[in-house]
N, C-alpha and C positions, 0 to 999 in steps of 0.2 A: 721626172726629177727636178726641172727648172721652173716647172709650172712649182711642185712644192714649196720649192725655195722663192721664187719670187711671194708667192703666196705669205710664209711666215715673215721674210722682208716686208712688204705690206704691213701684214696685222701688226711688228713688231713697231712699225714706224705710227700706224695709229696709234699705240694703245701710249706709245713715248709723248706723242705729239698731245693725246686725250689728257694726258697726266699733268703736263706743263699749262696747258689751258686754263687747267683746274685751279694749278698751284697760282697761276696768273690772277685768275678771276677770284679766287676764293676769298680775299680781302676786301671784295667790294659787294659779296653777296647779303651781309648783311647789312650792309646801307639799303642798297637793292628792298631787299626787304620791308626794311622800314619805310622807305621811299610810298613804297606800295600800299602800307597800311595808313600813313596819312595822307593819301590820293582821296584813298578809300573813306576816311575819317572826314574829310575837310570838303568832298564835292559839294556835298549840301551848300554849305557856306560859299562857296564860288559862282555855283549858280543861280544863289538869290543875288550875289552883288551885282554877278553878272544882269541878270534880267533889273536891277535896279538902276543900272547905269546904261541901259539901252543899249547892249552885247558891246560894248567897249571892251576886247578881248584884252588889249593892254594893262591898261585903269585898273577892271576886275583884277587882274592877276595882282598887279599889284596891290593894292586894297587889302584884298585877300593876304598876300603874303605880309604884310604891316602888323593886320591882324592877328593872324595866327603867331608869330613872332613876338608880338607885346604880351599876348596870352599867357606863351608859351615862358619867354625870357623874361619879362618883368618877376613874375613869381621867383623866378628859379635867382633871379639877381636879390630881389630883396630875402629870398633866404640867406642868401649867400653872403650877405651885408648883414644880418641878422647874428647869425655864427661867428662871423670874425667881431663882431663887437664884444657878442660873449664870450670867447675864448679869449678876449685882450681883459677882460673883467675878470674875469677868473684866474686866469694868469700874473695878475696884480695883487690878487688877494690871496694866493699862495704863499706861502711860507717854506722854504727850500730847508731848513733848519728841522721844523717839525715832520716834513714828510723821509728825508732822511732817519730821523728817529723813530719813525714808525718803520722805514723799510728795516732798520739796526734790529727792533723789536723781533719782528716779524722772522728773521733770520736766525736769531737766536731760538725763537719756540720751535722751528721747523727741524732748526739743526742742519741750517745752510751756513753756519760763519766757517771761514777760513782759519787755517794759520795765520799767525802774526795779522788777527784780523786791529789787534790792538794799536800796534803799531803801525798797520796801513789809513786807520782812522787818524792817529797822531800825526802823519804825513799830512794826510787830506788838508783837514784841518789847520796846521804850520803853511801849507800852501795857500791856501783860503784867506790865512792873514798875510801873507807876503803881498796877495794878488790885492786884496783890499787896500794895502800900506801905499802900495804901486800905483791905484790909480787915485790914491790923493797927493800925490808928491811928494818930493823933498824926502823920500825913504833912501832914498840912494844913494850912494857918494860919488863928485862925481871921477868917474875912471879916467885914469890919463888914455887910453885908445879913445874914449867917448867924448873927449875934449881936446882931441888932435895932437895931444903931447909923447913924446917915445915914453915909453914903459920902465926906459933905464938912466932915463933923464936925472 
């Protein structure tokens, strides 16, 4: 009976211990992975610098990782410089006015408009010039709280 019980004590404390390992390691298996496939990719290139630079094990590596990294990260950078300029082009020549009037379109054919969709446009809209009027100035007046004066002054 103690043999049993130590026994399933055991396997229960493997199989707790197996689980936790997993959940441990599981975040870096796919680095792991990758890690592995460009060992696997890039030996070539290691071993011609290496035998170019006279087994300078250091040199090569580096070399090598220079390489591969300019390869790798120039491309991916000049996309990435590429897309933010057109998305800031694109973004310029947008018109927030006509793509609203298409969304308004679009909603009426489908038979997505709300209640009082009239007058939630009316608000927008009144809001839109408040906020316009706002950041050119002088729309305001000014409040006696906003000019340090009592209110009952």
């Amino acid at each position: 009976m103690a043999r049993w019980f130590s026994l399933g004590l055991l396997l229960s404390v493997i199989i707790i211990m197996t689980v936790l390992f997993y959940r441990i390691v599981a975040g870096f298996l796919i680095p792991l992975f990758l890690a592995v496939i460009l060992v696997i990719m890039f030996r070539p290139l290691h071993k011609w610098v290496l035998t170019k630079w006279k087994g300078r094990e250091h040199l090569a590596a580096a070399i090598t990782t220079t390489v591969i990294a300019g390869v790798v990260l120039l491309p991916i950078l000049l996309i990435m410089t590429l897309s933010a300029m057109e998305a800031r082009t694109l973004l310029s020549q947008l018109e927030t006015k006509e793509i609203t009037e298409q969304l308004n379109k679009f909603r009426m054919k489908w038979g997505l408009d709300f209640d009082f969709a009239k007058e939630m446009r009316y608000l927008e809209t009144s809001f839109d010039t408040l906020h316009e009027k706002a950041k050119q100035g002088g729309f305001f007046p000014k409040w006696p709280i906003a000019t340090g004066e009592s209110p009952r002054s």
